[in-house]
Each structure stands twice: as C-alpha cells, then as structure tokens.
N, C-alpha and C positions, 0 to 999 in steps of 0.2 A: 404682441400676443392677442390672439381671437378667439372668443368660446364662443363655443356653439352646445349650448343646454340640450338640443333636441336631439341631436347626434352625440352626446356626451363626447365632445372632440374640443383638443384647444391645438389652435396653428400657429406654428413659431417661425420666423421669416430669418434664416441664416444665409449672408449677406456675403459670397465672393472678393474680395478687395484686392489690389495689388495694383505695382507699374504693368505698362502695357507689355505684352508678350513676357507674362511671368509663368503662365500657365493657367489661368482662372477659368477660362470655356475646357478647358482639357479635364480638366478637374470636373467640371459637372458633366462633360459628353460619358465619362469614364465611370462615373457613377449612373446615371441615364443609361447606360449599357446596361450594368450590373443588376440594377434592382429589377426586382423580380415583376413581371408585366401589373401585374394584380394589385401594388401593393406602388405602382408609379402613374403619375397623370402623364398628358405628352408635355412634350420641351416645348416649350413658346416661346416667340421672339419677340420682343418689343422694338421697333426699328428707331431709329435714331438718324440724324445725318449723317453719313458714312459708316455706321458701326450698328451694333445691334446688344440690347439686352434680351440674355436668355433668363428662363426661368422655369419650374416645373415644384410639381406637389411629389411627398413621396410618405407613406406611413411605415415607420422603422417598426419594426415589432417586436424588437428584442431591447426596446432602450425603456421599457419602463411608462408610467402614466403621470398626471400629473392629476392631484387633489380625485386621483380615481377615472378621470376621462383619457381616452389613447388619444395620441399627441399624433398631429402631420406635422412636417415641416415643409416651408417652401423655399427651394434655395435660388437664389440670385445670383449673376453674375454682374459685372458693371463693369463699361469699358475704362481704360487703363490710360486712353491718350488725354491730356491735359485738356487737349479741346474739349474734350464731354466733362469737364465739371458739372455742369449742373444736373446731367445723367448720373454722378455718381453720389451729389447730393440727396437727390430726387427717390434713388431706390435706396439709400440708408434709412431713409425717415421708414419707424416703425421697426426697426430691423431690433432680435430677438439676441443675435450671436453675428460674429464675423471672424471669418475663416482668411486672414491675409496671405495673399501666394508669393513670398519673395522668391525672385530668384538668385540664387546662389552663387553665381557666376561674380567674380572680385569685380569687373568693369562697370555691372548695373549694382555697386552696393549705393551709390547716390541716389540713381533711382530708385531704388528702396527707401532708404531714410526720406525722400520728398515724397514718396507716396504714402506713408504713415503720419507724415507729418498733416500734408491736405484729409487723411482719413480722422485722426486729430482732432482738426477743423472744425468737419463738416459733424460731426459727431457735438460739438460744443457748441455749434449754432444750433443745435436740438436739446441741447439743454443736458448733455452725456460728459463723462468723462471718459475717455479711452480704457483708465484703469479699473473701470467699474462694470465693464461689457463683458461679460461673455465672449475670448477672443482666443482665437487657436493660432500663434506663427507656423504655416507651414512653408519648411526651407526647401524650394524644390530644386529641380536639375541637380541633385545631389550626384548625376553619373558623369557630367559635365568634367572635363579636364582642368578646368580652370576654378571649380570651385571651391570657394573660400569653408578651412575649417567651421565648422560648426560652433564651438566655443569660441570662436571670432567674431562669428555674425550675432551670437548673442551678447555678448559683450557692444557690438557697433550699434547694433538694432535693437534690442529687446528690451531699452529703458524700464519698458513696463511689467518687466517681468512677466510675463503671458508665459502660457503654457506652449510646449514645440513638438513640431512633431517633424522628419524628415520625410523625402518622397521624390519620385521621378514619375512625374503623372503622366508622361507618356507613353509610360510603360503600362501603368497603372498601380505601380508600387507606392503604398502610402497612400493612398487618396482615401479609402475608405476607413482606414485608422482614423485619420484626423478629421472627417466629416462623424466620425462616431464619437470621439475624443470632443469637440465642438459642442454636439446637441446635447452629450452627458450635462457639459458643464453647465448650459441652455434650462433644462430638465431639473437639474440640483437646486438651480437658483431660485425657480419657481415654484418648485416643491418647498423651497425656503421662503416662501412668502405667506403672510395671512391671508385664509378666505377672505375677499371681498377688499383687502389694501388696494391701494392707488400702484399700478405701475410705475413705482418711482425706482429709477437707478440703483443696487449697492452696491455697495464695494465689495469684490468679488475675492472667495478666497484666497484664488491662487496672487491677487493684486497685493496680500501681507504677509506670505508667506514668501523665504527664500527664491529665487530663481533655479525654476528645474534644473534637473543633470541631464545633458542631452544624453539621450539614445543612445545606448551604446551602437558605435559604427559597426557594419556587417563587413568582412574580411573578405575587399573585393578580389575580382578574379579579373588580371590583366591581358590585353592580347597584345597590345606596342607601348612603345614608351618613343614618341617624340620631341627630344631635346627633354627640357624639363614635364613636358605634359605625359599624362601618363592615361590609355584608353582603355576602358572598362569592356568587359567583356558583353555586359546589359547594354551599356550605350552602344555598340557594335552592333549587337543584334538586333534594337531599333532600328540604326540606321540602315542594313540591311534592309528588313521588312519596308521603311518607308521609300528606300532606292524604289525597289522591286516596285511598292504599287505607283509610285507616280510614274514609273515608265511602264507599265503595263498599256496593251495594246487592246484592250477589254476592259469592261469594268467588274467581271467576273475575277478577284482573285483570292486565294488561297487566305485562310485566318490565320495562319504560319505557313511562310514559304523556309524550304528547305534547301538550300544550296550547297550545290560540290566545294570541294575544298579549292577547286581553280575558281571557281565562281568567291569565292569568301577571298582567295588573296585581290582579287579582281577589285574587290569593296572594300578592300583595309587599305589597299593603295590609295584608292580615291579618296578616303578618308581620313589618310597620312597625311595627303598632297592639300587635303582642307585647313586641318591643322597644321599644317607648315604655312599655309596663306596666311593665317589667324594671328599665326603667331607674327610673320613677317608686317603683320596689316598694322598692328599692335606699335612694331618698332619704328616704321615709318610716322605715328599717329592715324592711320585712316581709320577712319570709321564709318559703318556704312547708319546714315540719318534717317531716320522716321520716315521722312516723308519721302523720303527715295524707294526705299522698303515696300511703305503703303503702295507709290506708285505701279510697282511691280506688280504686288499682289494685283489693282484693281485691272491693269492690263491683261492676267492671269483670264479674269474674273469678266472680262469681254465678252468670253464665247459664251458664256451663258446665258439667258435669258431673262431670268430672276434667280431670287434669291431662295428659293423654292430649290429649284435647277441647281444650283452651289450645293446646297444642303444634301441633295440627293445625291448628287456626284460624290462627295464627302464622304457619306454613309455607305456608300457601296464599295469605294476604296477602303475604308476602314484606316480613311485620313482625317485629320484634323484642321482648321485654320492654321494654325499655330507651322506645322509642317511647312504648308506654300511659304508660310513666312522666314522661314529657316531656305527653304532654298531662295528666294526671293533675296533673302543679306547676305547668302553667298556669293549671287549674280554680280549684286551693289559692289562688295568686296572686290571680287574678280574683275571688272570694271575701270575698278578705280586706281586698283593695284598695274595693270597695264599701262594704262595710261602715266601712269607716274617715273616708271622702272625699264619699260621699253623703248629705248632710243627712236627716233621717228617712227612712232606709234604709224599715221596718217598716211606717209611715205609709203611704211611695209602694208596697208591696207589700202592701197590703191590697186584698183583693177582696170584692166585695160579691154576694150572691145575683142582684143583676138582671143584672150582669155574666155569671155564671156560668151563666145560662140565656141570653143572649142569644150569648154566645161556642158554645154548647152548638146551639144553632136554628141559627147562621149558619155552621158544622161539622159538619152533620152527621153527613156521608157520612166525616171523618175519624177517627169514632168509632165507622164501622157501622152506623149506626140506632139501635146501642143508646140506650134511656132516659137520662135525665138523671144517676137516681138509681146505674145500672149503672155510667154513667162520667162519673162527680164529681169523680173525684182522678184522672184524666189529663186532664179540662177547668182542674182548678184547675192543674195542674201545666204547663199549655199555656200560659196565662195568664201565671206567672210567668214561663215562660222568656220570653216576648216583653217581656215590663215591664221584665228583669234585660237582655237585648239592649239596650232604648232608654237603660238604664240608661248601658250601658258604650257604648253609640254617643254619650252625650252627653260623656262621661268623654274620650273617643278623641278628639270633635270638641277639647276644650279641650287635650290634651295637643299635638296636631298645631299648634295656634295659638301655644302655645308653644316650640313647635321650630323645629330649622332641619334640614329634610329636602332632600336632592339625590338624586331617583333618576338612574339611568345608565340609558336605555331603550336606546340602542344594545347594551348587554351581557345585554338582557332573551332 
C-alpha cells in the first residue's frame, strides 16, 4: 500500500497469479476493456525474456475509501511458465491482494496445486502467510467440457479456505465480480487497521471462518453431448466468434459476428471433431508440452515486427494470447495424434515431381503465374496441407462411428 497525502489517494497493487494459460492476461485485457477511459491508466508491459508482465492503474469508484482517501489499484499480471520464477517473485513483493486464476479443467488440477504451492513460497520469503492475504480463487474455464465440479476443486485446492468465485474470462463472465470481490476484501482489511500501524500481515477473516458455499451453478444451456463431454452453448459461441476472427481476411471485424444456421452446424462439427481428438488424445496419453505450444505460438509471432505489432493485431481482432495458444495445442495435438494412429504416416505424404507440376499447372493463378521452380515450396506445402486434411478427415470419419454424439439443434 502507497499514500499519497497530497492527492488524498492510497494505491493497492492486486497481483494476477496462476499456472500458465490459466487465464490471468484475459482477466485483466477483459477488465482494461471495461473500465471506463477516465477512471483507467494504459496497460503497460514490463518485458521479460520471452514473456511479458502487464499492468495498469484503474480508480473503482463504487468500492468505498480507505481512512477517507479514494483508493487506485494497480493490477498485475505475472507470467505462469516456471521459467519466470523470479518474474513472479519479483511482482508479488508489495502486493496488497491476489486474485489466483485456476483453471478448471481436471488434466491442469496439478498445475494448479504447484502453482499455489510456488505462490506459497514466494509470499513466505516476504515474510506473508498465504492465509493471511487478501486472496480471491477464481475457478475459470468453468464452460470447459472437461471441468472438474466446483466442490471438488475446493476440497483439492482451497486448503486455505479463500474466498471463490467462478468465471469464463474469455467471455468475460465473472471477471469483474471477482476483481470487485478481491479489492472489497483489500479495502476492509485496511480500513481494519490503525492510523499510522506498521503494514504488518493479518489474519484475514475469511482465513477463520468456514470455507464458502460455492456459487450456486447457472443452469447451463447445451448444444452437443460428445460421448461423455457435454458442449455449452457460451463455450460455442466463443468458439465461433474466435473461428471467425482468426480467419478473417481483414482486420476490420464485427464485435458479434452472427452466423447462418449452416454456418453454426459448419462450427459445431469442427468443434465435435476437436473434442473427439481431446478426448482420443487423452486415451492414447498424448499431450501436447509447453514448449511445443510456446514454439507455435512464437512461429505465429514471426510476421510481426514487435511487439507493439502483436498487441495491435490482437486489439483489432478482439483476440487474446491466450486464443493463438488454444489453436497452437490444437495443431501440437493434431500433429501428434497423426503421426501415432496413421499407418505409414511418411509413405502417404510423399510427393512425387509429376504431382508437383501437375498441382502447379492446375493453380496457377493461386501462385501468381510465378514458375514452377519460383514456387516449389508453397506448391509442395499446398499439397501436404490437403493430404494431412484427408488425412485427419478419415481419422474424424472413424472417431465419429465410434461415438455416441447428440446434438441439441433447438439450442443452435
């Protein structure tokens, strides 16, 4: 905490935490949107080696003063990958309140409990105890097929009894509850202290009282049921909107695109055929790693210039990191899954020269006119991607024949 006597202001630094790709940059992009121009500074990055800390000022004005002075907060994010510990050391120190982003997903609950654990830590090398912070769990990807009841992740996670709150910050559901929920508790604490005490840690109420009742669940609205996963009509509509802008041919697009009902069976297939991968990816053990993911993304991340150029692209999409990186582990996935389940993978993607002159004559105009020899490796590259398509359209046919799929078109 900072006073400023001359401005009659005290600044509270509310601290992002979570495993990596839990949702933590979504979470403040999603807020950064919201609040009102007036009443927000800009997002600043703090760079890092391959990652980036954001952060921004923002004065709430419906949350109350503290000893009589109006309160800012500055909220943090910190990166997630293990590599930036001393990044996430670094931005806790000083921190007022912290807001952890699990995600909810049953496969990252390890990641979760290691990343509570390192927050723990680094909170205790400052001389904190976790139970004594100002701390908000919020449970996100709550639209997620695969995520773990709520009363489960508080019982796995929530040793410390912290306060919860749920959320799909992609969407932007929840995020603003529990950033409001957060500085309350931030605000109370401080209001609870004597003029002029020392900054010392207390034990925080919600740390001795029972462990909250979750939220009671909102009565979702399903469009398919894939074997046992079952698709949210919210997560649909995300995924829609994010199909739409990453393929967009402009960077002009629509803040809700609306599509035909052939256009929407069009995106619940592709979305069926993901979650049949997911699920098949799961039965095999594949998993797609970190640093495969990362690779992707920074390939992604080539065409740009800086990071300036990222940021803007982003903002005009009205996409997120977090996005690239969802299709990024699906690529990893699709990838990995071929290569494993396809009989002479190497064999069925060999091309032969008459091919690559004859695909080259019957494209032309998709190449320019250029020669053969000009554009050889975007014919040959043209070639696989449609061979790796029939590939994974014959993979999708067998998967489907093995399922037991129910869509809800009424809820389309």
């Amino acid at each position: 905490m900072q006073l400023n006597y001359a401005k009659r202001e005290v600044s509270c630094k509310l601290v992002y935490y979570g495993p990596g790709m839990s949702g933590k940059t979504t979470n403040l992009e999603i807020i950064h949107q919201r609040v009102p121009d007036q009443n927000k500074g800009e997002m600043t990055s703090i760079a890092t080696e391959g990652d980036r800390t954001l952060f921004f000022d923002f004065l709430p004005l419906d949350l109350g003063q503290v000893r009589g002075m109006n309160t800012k907060f500055q909220l943090y994010t910190v990166p997630g990958q293990v590599y930036y510990a001393s990044t996430r050391k670094l931005v806790l120190q000083g921190a007022d309140g912290v807001i952890f982003v699990a995600d909810s997903q049953r496969e990252k609950l390890d990641e979760n409990i290691e990343s509570l654990k390192d927050l723990q830590q680094n909170l205790e090398d400052y001389g904190l105890k976790i139970e004594e912070l100002p701390m908000v769990i919020q449970w996100n990807k709550r639209d997620l097929p695969n995520a773990m009841p709520v009363e489960e992740l508080n019982e796995k996670i929530n040793w410390m009894r912290a306060a919860t709150t749920t959320a799909v910050a992609a969407t932007g559901e929840g995020v603003l509850n529990t950033l409001k929920l957060c500085a309350s508790l931030i605000l109370d604490r401080l209001n609870a202290k004597e003029p002029g005490s020392a900054a010392k840690p207390q034990k925080a109420e919600a740390a001795q009282a029972p462990a909250p009742e979750a939220p009671p669940e909102k009565k979702e609205i399903f469009v398919a049921k894939v074997n046992a996963d079952q698709i949210s009509k919210s997560y649909f509509t995300q995924y829609c909107q994010v199909q739409y802008r990453l393929a967009s041919r402009t960077d002009e697009v629509d803040d809700f695109k609306k599509f035909s009902p052939e256009d929407k069976q069009k995106l619940l297939d592709s979305l069926m055929n993901f979650v049949l991968l997911l699920q098949d990816a799961k039965k095999r053990g594949i998993a797609a790693p970190k640093e495969d993911v990362d690779a992707q993304v920074a390939e992604y991340l080539k065409r740009f210039k800086s990071r300036e150029d990222v940021d803007g692209y982003l903002s005009r999409r009205k996409l997120t990191l977090d996005n690239l990186r969802n299709e990024a582990t699906k690529n990893v996935i699709i990838s990995k899954i071929i290569q494993k389940v396809i009989p002479n993978l190497n064999e069925r993607l060999k091309i032969t020269e008459s091919e690559v002159r004859d695909f080259h004559s019957a494209n032309a105009a998709r190449f320019g006119g250029r020669p053969l020899d000009a554009a050889k490796a975007e014919v040959i590259a043209a070639i696989k991607g449609q061979r790796k398509k029939s590939l994974l359209d014959e993979l999708f046919m067998r998967l489907r024949q093995e399922a037991n799929i129910t869509v809800f078109k009424e809820n389309l």
